[in-house]
C-alpha positions in Angstrom: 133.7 84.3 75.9 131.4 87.6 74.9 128.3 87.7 76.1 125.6 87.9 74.1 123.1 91.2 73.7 119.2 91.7 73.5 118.6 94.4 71.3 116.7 96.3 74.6 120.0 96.2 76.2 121.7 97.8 73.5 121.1 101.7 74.8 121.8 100.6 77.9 125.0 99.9 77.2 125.8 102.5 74.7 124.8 105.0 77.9 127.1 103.3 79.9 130.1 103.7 77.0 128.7 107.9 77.1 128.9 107.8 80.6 132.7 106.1 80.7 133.5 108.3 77.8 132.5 111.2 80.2 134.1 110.4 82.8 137.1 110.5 81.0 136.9 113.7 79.4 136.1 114.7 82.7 139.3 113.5 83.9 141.6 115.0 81.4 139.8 118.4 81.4 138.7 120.9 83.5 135.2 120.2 83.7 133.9 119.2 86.8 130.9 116.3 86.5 130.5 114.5 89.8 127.5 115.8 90.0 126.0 115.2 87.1 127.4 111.6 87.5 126.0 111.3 90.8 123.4 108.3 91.6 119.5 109.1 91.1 118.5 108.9 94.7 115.5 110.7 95.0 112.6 108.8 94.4 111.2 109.8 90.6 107.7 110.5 91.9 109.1 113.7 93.6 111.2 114.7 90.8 111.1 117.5 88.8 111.9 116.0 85.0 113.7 118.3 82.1 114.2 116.8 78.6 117.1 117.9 76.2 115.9 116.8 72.5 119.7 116.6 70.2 116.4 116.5 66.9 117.8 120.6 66.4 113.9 121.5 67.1 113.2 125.2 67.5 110.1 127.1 67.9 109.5 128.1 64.0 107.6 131.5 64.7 109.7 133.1 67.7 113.1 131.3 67.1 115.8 131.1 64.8 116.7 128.0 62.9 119.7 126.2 63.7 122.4 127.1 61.3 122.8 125.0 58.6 124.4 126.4 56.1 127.6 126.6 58.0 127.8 123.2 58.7 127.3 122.8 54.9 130.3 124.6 54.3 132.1 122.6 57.3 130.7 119.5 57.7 132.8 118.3 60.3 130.9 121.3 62.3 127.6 121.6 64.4 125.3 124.3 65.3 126.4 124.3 69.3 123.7 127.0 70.2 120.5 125.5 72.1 116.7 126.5 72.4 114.5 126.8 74.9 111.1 124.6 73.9 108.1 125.4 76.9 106.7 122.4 78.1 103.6 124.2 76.8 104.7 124.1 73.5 102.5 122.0 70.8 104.0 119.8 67.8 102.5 122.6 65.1 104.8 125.1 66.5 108.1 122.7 66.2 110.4 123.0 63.3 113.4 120.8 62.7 116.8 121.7 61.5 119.4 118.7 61.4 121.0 117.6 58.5 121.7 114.0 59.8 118.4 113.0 60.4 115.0 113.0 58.2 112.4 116.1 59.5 109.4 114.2 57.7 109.7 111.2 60.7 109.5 114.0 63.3 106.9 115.8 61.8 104.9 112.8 61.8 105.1 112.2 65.4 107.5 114.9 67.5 106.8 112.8 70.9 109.9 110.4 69.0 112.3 113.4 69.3 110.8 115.3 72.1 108.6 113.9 74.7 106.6 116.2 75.9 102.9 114.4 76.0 104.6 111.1 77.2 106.3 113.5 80.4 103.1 115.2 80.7 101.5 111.7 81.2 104.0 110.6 83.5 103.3 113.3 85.7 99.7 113.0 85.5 99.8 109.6 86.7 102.4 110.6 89.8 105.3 108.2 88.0 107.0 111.6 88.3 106.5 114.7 90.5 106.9 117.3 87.8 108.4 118.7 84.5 109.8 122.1 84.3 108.6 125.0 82.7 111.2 124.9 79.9 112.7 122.0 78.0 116.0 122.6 75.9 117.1 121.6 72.1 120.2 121.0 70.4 121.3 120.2 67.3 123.1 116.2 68.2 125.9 116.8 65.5 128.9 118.7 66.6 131.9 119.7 66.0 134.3 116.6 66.8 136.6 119.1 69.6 133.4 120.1 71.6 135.2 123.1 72.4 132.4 125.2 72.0 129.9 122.7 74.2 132.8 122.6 77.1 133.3 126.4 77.1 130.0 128.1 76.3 126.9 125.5 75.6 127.2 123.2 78.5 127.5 125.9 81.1 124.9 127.4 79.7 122.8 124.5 79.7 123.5 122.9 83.1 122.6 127.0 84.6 119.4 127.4 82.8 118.3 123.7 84.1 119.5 124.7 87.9 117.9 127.6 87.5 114.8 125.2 86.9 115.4 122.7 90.0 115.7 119.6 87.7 116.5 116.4 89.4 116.7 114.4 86.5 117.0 115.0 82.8 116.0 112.9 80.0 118.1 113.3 76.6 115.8 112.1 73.4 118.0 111.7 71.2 117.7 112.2 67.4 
């Protein structure tokens, strides 16, 4: 007999198919993710809180755009570079490269694909012990191998957030 679904449980349980999925991965590669699969056990209000937005947001006046017009030639291929965003960063200096999702929804309200205000507010009212300095931003569609996320991007990643002390890390997705 299945069991039936509220739609709030829904991303609940498509984490838990991620996670699952993961694991696997994990299992027939070399990449090593007990800890990152490890239980939450410190408590949240003395955690120090990253977010990684998949929206393909970059800082429009410092940073390069995501690149696009490769995966135009290739669509089956995905910008696999990331940005740093600064938690001090404000929605007018946010641009948006993604070619599977519609800019104009994030331009009317960036908090939906990175949220940096909501964190801030979090913190403020000690639901969480801190954010870091620097937030990161990818762009969610890649290439279907992850080849280039397993050797180069996740690495990368998962040292610039150690580098940061993050406890916890909260993925907006786009």
């Amino acid at each position: 007999m299945a069991t039936a679904t509220l739609d709030f449980e829904r991303p609940l349980l498509e984490l838990e198919r991620q996670i699952d999925e993961l694991k696997r991965v994990a299992s027939e590669t070399a990449v090593d993710a007990t800890k990152e699969l490890a239980p939450f056990e410190k408590r949240l209000a003395e955690s120090r809180i990253a977010l990684l937005t998949s929206a393909g947001i970059y800082l429009k006046a410092s940073q390069p755009s995501f690149d696009l017009d490769s995966e135009r030639g290739r669509p089956e291929w995905g910008d696999p570079t990331w940005r740093v965003i600064p938690a001090t960063a404000k929605p007018e200096d946010f641009a948006f490269a993604h070619l599977h999702i519609n800019p104009e929804d994030m331009l009317a309200d960036p908090e939906i694909a990175l949220p940096l205000r909501g964190l801030a507010e979090l913190v403020d009212e000690g639901v969480v012990g801190g954010s870091v300095v620097d937030h990161v931003a990818v762009m969610g569609y890649q290439d279907r191998t992850l080849r280039d996320w397993q050797n180069k991007t996740a690495p990368e990643l998962v040292a610039h957030l150690r580098d940061q002390v993050v406890d916890g890390l909260i993925l907006a997705p786009a």
